[in-house]
MARBA-3410 file (N, C-alpha, C, O; in Angstrom, 1 decimal):
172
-45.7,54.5,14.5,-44.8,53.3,14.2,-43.5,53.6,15.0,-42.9,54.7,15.1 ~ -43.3,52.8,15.2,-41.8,52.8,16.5,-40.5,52.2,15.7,-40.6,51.2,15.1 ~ -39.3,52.9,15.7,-38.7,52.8,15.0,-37.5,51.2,15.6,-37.5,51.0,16.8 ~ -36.8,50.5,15.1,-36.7,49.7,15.1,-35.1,49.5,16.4,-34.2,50.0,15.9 ~ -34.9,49.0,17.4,-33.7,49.1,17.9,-32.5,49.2,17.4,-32.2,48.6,16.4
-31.6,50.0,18.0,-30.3,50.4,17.4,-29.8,48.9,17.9,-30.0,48.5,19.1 ~ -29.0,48.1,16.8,-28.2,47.0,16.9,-27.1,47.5,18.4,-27.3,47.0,19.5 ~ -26.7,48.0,18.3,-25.6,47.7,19.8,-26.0,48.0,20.7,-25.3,47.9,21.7 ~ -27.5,48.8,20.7,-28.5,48.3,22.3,-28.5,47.0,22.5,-28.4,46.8,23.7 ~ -28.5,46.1,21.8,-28.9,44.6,21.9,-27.9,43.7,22.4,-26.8,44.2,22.5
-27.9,42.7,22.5,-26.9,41.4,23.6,-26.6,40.6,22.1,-27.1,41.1,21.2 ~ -25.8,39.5,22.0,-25.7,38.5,21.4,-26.9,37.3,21.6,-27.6,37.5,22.5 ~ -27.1,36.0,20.8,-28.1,35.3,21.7,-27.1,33.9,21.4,-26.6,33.4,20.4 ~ -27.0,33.7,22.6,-26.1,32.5,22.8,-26.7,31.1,21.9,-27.9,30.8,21.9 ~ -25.5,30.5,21.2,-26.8,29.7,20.2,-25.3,28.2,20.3,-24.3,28.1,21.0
-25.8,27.4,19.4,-25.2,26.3,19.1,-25.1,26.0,17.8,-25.9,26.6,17.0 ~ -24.4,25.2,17.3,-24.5,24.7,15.6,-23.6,23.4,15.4,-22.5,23.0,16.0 ~ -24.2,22.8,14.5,-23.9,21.7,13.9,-23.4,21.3,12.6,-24.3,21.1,11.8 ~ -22.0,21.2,12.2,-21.8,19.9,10.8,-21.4,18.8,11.2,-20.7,18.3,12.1 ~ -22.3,18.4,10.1,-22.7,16.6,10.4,-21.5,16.2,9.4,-21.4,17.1,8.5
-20.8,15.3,9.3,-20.2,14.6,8.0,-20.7,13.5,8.2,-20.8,13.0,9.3 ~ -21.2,12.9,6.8,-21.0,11.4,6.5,-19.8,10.8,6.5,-19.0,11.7,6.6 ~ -19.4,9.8,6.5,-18.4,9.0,6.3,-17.7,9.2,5.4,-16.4,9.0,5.4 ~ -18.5,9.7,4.1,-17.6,9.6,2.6,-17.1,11.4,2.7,-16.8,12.0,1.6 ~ -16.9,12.1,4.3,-16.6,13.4,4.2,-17.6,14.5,3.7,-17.3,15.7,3.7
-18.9,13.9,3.2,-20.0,15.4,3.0,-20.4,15.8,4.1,-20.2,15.2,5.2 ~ -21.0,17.0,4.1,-21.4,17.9,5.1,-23.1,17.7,4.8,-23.5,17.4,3.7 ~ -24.1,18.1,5.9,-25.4,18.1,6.1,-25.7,19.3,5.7,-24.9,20.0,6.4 ~ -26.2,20.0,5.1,-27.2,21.4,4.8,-28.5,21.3,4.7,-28.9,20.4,4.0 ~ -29.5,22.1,5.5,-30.9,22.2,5.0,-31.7,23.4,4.4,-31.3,24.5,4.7
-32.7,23.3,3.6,-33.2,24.7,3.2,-34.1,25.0,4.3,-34.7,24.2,5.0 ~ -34.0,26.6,4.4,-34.7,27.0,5.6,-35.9,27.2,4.5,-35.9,27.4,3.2 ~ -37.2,26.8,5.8,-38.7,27.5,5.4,-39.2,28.4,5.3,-40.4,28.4,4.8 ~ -38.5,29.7,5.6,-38.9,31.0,6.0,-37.9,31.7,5.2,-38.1,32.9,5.4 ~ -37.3,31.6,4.6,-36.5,32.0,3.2,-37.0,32.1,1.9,-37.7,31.1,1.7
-37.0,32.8,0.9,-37.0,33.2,-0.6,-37.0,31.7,-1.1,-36.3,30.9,-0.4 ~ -37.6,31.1,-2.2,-37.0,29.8,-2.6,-37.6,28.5,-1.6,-37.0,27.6,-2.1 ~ -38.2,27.9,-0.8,-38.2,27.5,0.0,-39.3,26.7,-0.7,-40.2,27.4,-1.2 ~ -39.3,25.9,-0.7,-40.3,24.6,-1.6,-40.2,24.3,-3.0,-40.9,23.5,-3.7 ~ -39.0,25.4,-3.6,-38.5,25.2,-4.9,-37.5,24.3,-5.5,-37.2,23.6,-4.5
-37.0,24.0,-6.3,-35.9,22.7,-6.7,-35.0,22.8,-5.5,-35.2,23.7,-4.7 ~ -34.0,21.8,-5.2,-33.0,22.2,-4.6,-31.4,23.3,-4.7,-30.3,23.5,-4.0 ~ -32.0,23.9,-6.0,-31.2,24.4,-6.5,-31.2,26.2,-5.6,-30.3,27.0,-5.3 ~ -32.6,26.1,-5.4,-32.9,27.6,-4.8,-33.3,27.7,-3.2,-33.5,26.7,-2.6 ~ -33.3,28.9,-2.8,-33.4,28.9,-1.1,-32.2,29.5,-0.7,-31.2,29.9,-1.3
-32.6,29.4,1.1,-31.1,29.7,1.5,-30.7,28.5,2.6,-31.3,28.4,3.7 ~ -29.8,27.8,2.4,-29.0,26.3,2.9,-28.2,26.8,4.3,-27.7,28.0,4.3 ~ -28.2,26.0,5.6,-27.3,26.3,6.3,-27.3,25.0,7.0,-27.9,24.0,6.7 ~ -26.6,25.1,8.0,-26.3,23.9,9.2,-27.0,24.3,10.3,-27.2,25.4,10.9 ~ -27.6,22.8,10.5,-28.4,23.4,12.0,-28.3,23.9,13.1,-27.5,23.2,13.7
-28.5,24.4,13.5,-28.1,25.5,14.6,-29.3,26.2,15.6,-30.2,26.8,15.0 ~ -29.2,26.3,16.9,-30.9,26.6,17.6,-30.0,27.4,18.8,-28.8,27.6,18.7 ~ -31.0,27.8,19.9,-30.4,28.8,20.8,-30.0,27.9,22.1,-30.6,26.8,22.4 ~ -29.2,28.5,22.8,-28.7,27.3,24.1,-30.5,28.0,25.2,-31.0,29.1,25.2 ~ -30.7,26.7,25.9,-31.7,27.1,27.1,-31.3,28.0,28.1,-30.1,28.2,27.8
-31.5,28.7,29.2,-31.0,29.1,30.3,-30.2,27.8,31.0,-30.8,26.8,30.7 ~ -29.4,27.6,31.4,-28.6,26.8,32.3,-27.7,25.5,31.7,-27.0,24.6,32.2 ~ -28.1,25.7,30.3,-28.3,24.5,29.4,-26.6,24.6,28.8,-26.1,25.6,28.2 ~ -25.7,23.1,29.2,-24.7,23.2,28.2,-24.9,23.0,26.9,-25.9,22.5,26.4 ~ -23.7,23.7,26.3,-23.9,23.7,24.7,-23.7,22.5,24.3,-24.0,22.4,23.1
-23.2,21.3,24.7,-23.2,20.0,24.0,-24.6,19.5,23.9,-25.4,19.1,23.1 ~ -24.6,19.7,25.1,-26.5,19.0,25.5,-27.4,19.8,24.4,-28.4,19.3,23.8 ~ -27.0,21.0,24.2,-28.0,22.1,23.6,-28.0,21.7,21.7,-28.9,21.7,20.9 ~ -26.4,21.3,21.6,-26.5,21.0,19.8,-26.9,19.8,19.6,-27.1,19.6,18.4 ~ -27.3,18.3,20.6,-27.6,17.2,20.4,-29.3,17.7,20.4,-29.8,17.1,19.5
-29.8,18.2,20.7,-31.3,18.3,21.2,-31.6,19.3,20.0,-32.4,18.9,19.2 ~ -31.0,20.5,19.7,-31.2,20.8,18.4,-31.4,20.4,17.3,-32.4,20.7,16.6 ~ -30.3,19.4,17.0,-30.3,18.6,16.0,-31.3,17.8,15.6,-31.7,17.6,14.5 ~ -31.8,17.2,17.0,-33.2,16.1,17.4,-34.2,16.9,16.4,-34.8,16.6,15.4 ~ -34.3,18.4,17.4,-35.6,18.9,17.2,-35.7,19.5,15.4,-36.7,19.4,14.6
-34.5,20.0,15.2,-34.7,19.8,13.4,-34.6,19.1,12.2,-34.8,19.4,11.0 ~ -34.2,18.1,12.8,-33.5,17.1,11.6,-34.4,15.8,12.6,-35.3,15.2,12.1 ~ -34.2,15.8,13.3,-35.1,14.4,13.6,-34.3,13.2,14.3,-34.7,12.1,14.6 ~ -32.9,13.7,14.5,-32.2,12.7,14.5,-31.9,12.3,16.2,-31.9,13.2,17.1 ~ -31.8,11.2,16.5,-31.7,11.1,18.0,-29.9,10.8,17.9,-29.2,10.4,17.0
-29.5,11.1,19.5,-28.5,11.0,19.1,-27.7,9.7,19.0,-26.5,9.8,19.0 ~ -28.1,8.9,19.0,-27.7,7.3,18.4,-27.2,7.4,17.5,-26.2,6.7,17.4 ~ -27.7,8.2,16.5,-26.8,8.7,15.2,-25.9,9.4,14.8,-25.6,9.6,13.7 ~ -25.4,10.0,15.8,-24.4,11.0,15.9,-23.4,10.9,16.7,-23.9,10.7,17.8 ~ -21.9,11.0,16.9,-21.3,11.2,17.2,-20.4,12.5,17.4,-20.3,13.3,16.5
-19.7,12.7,18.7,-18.9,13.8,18.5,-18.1,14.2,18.3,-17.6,14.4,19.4 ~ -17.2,14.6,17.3,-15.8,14.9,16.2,-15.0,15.6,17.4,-14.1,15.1,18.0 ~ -15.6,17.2,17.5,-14.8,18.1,18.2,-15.9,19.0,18.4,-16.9,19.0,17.8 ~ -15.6,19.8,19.3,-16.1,21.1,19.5,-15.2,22.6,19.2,-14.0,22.6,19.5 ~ -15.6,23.3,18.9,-14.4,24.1,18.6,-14.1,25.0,19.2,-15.2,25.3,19.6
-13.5,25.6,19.5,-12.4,26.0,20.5,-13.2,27.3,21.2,-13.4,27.6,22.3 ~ -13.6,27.9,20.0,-13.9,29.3,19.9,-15.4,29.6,19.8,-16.2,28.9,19.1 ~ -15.7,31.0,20.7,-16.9,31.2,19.9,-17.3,32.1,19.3,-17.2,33.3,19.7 ~ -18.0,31.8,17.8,-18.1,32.5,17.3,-19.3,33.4,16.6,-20.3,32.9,16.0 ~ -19.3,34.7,16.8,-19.6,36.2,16.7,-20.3,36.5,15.3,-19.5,36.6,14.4
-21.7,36.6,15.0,-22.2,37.0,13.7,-23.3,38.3,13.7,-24.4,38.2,14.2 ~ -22.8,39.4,13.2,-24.0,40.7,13.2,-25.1,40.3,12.1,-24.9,40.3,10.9 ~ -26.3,39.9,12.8,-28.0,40.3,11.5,-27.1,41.2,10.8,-26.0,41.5,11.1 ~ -27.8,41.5,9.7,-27.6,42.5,8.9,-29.0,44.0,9.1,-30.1,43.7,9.7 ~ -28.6,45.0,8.7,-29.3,45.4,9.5,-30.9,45.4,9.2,-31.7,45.8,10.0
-31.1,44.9,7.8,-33.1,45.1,7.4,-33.4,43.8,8.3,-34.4,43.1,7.9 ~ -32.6,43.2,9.8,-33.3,42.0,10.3,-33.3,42.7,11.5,-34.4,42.4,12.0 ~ -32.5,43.5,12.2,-32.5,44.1,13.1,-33.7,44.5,13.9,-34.2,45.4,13.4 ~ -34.3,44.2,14.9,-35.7,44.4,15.4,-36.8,43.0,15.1,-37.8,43.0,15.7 ~ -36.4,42.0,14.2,-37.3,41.0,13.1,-36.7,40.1,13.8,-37.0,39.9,15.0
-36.0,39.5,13.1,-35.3,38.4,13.1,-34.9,38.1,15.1,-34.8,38.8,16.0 ~ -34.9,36.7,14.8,-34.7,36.2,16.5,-35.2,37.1,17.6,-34.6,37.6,18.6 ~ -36.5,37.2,17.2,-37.8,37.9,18.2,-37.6,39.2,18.1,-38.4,40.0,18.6 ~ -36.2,39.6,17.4,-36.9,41.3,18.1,-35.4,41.5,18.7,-34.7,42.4,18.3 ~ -35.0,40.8,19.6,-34.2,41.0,20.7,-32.6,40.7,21.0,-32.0,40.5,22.0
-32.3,40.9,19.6,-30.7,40.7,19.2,-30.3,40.9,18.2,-30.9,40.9,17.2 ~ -28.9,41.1,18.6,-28.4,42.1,17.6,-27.5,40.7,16.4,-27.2,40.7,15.2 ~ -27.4,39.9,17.3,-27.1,38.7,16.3,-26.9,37.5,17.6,-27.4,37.6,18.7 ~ -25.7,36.2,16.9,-25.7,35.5,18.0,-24.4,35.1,18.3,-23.9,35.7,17.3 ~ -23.8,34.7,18.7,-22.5,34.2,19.2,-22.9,32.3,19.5,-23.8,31.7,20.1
-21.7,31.8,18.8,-22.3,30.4,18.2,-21.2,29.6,18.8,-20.1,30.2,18.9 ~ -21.2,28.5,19.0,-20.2,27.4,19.9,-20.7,25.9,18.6,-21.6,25.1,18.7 ~ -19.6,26.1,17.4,-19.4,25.1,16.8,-19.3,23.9,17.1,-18.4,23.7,17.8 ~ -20.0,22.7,16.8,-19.5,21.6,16.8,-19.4,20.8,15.2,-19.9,20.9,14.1 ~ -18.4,19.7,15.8,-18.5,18.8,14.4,-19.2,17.4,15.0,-19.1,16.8,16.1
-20.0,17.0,13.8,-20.6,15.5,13.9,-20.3,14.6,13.1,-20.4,14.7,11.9 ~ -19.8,13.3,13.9,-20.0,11.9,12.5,-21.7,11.9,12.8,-22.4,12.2,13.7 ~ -22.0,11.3,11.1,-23.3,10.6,11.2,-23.5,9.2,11.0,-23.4,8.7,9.9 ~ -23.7,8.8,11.8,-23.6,7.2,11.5,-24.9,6.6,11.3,-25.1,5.4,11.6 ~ -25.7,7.2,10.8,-27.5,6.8,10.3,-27.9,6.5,8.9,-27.3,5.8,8.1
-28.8,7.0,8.7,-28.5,7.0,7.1,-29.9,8.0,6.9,-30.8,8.1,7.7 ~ -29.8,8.4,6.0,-30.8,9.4,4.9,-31.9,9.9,5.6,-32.2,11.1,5.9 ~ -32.7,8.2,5.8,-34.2,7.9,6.4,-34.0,7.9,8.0,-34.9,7.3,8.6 ~ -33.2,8.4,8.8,-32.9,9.0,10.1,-33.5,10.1,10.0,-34.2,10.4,10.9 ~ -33.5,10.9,9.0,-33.5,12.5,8.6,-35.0,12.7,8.6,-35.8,12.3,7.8
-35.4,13.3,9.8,-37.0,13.4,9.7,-37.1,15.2,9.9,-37.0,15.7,11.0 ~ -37.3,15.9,8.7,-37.6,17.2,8.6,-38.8,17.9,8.9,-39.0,19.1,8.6 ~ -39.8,17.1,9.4,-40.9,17.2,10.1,-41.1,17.1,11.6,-42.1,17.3,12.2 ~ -40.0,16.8,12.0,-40.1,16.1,13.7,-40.2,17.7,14.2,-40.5,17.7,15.4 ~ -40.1,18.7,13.7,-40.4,19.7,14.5,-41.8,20.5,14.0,-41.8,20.6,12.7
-42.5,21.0,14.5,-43.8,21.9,13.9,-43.6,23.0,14.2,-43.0,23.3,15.3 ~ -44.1,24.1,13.5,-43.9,24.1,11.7,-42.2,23.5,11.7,-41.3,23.3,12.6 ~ -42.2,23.3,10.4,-40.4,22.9,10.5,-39.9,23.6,9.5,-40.2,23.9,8.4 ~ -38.9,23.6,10.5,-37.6,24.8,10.4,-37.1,24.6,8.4,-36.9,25.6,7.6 ~ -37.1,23.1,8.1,-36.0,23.0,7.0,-37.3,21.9,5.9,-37.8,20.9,6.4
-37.4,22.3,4.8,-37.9,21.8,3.5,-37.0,20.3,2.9,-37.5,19.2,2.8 ~ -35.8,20.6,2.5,-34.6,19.7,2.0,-34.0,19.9,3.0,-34.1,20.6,4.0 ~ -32.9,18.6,2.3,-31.4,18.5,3.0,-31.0,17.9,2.1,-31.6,17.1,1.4 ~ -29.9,18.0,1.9,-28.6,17.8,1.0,-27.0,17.3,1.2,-26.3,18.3,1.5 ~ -26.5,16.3,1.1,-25.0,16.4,1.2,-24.3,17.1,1.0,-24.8,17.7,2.0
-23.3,18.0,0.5,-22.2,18.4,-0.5,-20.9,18.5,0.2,-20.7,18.5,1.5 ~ -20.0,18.6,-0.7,-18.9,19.1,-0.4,-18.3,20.4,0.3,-18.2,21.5,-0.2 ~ -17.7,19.8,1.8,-17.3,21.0,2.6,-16.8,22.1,1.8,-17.5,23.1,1.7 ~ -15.8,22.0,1.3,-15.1,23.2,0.1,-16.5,23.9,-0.4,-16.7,25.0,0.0 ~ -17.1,23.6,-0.8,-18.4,24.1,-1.4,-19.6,24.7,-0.5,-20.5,25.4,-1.1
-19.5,24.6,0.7,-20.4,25.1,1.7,-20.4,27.1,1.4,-21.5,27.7,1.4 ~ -19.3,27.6,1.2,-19.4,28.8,0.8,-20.2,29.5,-0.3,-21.0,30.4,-0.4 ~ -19.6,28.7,-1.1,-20.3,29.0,-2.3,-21.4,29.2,-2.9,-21.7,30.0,-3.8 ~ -22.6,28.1,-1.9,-24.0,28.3,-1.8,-24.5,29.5,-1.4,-23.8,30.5,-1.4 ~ -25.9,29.4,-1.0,-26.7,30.5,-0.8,-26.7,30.0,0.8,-27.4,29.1,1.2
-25.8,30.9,1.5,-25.9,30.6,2.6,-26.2,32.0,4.0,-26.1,32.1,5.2 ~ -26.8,33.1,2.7,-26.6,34.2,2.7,-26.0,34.8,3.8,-25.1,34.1,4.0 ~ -26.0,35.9,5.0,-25.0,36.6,5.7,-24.1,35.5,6.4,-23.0,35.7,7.0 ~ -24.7,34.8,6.3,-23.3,33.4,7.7,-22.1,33.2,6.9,-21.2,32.5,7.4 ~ -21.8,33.6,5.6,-20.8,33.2,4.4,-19.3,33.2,5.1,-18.4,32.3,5.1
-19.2,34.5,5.8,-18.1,34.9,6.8,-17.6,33.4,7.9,-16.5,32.8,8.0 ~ -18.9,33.1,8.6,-18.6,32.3,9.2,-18.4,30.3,8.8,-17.9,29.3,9.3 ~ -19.1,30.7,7.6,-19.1,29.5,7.3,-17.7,29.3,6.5,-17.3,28.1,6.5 ~ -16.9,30.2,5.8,-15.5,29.9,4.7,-14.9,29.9,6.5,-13.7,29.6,6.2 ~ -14.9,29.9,7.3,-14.0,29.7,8.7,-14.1,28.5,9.1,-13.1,27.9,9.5
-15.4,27.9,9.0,-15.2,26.4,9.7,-14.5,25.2,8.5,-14.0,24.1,8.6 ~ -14.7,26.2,7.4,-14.2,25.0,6.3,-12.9,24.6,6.5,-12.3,23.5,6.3 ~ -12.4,25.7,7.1,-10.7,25.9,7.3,-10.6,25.1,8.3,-9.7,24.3,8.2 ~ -11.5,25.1,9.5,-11.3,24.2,10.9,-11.7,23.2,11.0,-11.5,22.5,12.0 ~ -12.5,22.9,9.9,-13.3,21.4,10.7,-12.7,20.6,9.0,-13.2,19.6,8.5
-11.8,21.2,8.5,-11.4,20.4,7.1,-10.7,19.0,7.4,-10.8,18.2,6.5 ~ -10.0,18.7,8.4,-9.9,17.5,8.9,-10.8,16.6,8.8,-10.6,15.4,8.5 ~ -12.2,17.4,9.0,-13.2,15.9,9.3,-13.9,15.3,8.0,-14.5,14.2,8.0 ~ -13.6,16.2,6.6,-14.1,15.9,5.3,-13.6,14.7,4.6,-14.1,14.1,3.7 ~ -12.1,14.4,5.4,-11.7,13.3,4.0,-12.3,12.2,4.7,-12.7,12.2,5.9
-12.5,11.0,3.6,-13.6,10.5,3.8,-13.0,8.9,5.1,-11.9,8.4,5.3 ~ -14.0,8.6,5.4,-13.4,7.8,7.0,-13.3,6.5,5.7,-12.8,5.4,6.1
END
């Protein structure tokens, strides 16, 4: 048995992510499939914003609209663009993912935030448009509240966008 890569042999994996607000200022979250909890009430699982890896040559706008598509279902007719955020931002796996998680081949990912209006409604939300798919539920809630969930190691990054993208919560 071969023992697992040392995290800072490894690169970052360049990725993208998305909060959606509704109009009335909620935020989009989905339960991932591949998590603890995952076909159980909504109460259990682990919830996050969607988020996928940029292609080779691929801008990250182009990369978080086609994301979105491929997990949530949504084309982007439904979506608009808030902001992008300034910065990008840096998350270490922890380490029992190290070697597992995102093929094997990173040590974590370095992420280029964006914010979304959604201008669709509910039944836009096709959680199947991808095979197998990524997310079980999805849920509204309250930005302030995104922490608080089970959002397990991203917690860091996620109490940061609350701070940055809290502009886009109050309700349009």
């Amino acid at each position: 048995m071969s023992l697992p890569p040392k995290a800072e042999s490894l690169p970052y994996r360049p990725n993208v992510a998305a909060m959606i607000f509704r109009a009335d200022g909620r935020i989009l979250i989905a339960r991932r499939t591949d998590q603890p909890g995952a076909g159980g009430p909504l109460s259990e699982g682990t919830w996050q914003c969607p988020q996928g890896g940029i292609d080779d040559g691929e801008d990250p706008k182009t990369a978080v609209f086609r994301e979105v598509q491929e997990e949530l279902g949504l084309e982007a007719r439904s979506l608009k663009l808030l902001q992008e955020h300034p910065d990008w931002i840096t998350y270490d796996l922890p380490d029992y993912l190290i070697g597992k998680a995102l093929g094997g081949r990173f040590r974590g990912q370095t992420q280029k935030w964006f914010a979304l209006a959604f201008t669709g409604t509910d039944a836009d939300i096709r959680l199947d448009a991808q095979r197998p798919p990524e997310f079980d539920a999805f849920q509204w809630i309250e930005l302030a509240d995104l922490p608080s969930g089970n959002v397990g190691f991203k917690k860091p990054i996620y109490e940061r966008l609350v701070q940055d993208f809290a502009p886009f919560a109050a309700p349009v």
